[in-house]
C-alpha positions as CSV (number, residue, x, y, z in Angstrom):
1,X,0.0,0.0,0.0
2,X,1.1,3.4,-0.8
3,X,0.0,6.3,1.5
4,X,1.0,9.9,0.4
5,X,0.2,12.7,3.5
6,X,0.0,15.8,2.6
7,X,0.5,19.1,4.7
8,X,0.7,22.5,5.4
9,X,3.6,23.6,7.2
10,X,2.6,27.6,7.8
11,X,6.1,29.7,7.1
12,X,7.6,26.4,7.7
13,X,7.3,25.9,11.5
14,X,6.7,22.1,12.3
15,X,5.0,22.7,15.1
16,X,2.2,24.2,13.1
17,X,1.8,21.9,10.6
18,X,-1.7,20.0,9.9
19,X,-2.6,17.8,7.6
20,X,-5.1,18.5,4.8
21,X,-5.6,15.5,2.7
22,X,-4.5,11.5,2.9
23,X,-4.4,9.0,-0.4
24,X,-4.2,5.6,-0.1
25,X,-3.3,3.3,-3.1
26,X,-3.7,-0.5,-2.5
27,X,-3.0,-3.3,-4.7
28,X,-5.8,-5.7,-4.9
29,X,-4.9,-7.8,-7.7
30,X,-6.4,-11.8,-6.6
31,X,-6.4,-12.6,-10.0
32,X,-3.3,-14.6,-11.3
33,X,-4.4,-13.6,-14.7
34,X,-2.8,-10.6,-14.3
35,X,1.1,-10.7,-14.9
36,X,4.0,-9.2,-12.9
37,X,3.9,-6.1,-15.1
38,X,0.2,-5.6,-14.4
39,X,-1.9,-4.6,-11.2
40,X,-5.8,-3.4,-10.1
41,X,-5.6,-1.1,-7.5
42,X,-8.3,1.0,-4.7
43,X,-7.8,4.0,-3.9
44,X,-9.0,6.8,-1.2
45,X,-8.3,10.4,-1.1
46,X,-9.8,11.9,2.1
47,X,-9.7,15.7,3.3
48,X,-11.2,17.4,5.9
49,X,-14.6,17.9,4.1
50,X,-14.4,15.3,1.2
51,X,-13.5,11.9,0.5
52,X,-13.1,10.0,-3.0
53,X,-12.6,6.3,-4.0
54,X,-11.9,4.9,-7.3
55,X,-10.1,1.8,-8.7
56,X,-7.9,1.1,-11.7
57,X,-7.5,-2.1,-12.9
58,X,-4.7,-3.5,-15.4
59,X,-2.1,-1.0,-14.3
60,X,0.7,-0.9,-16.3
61,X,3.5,-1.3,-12.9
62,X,7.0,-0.4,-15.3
63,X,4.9,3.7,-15.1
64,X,6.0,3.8,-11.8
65,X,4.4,5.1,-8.4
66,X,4.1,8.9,-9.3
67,X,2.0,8.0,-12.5
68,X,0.2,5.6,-10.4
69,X,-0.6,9.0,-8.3
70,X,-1.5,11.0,-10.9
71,X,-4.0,8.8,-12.9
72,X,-5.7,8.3,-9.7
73,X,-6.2,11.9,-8.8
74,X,-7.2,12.2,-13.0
75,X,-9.4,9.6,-12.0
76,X,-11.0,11.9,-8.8
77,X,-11.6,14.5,-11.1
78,X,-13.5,12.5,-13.8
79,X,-10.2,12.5,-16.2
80,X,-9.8,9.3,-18.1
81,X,-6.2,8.2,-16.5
82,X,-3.6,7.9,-19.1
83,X,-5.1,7.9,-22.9
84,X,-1.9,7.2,-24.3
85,X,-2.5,3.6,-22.8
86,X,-5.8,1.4,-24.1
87,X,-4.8,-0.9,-21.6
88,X,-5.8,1.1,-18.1
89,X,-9.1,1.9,-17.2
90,X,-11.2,3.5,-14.0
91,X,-13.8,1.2,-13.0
C-alpha cells in the first residue's frame, strides 16, 4: 500500500503543521491472470470535508508510483487516466 500525507507547514514551523488531505493506493490484484507487469488497485483520497474512491484495474507497474498518483487523482476528477495507454481503465 502506498499512502501519500499531505500538509501545510505555515512559514515552515513544524510545530504548526496540519494535515489536509491523505491518499491511499492499494493493490488488490487476486487474480493470477494478471502478470508481474500488471496490477488493479483501490484508492482513497480523504480531506477534511471530502473523501473520493476509485479503482484502476490493469495498471501498467513499469509507469511507476508517481503516474500511479497522478491517474488516480485524474481519475477523482473525472479525467480518463492515461489515454496514451488502451490498456488502463477507471472502473
Amino acid at each position: 500500500m502506498l499512502r501519500l500525507t499531505l500538509e501545510i507547514v505555515p512559514m515552515g514551523q513544524e510545530d504548526h503543521k496540519r494535515t489536509i488531505g491523505v491518499m491511499k493506493i492499494a493493490n488488490v490484484s487476486e487474480d493470477f491472470s494478471l502478470d508481474d507487469d500488471q496490477g488493479n488497485y483501490e484508492f482513497n483520497f480523504t480531506t477534511e470535508t471530502t473523501r473520493h474512491e476509485g479503482k484502476l484495474w490493469k495498471w501498467p507497474r513499469r509507469l511507476g508510483a508517481w503516474k500511479l498518483i497522478q491517474s488516480c487523482l485524474q481519475v477523482i476528477h473525472g479525467e480518463s487516466p492515461l489515454k496514451e495507454h488502451g490498456d488502463v481503465k477507471d472502473s
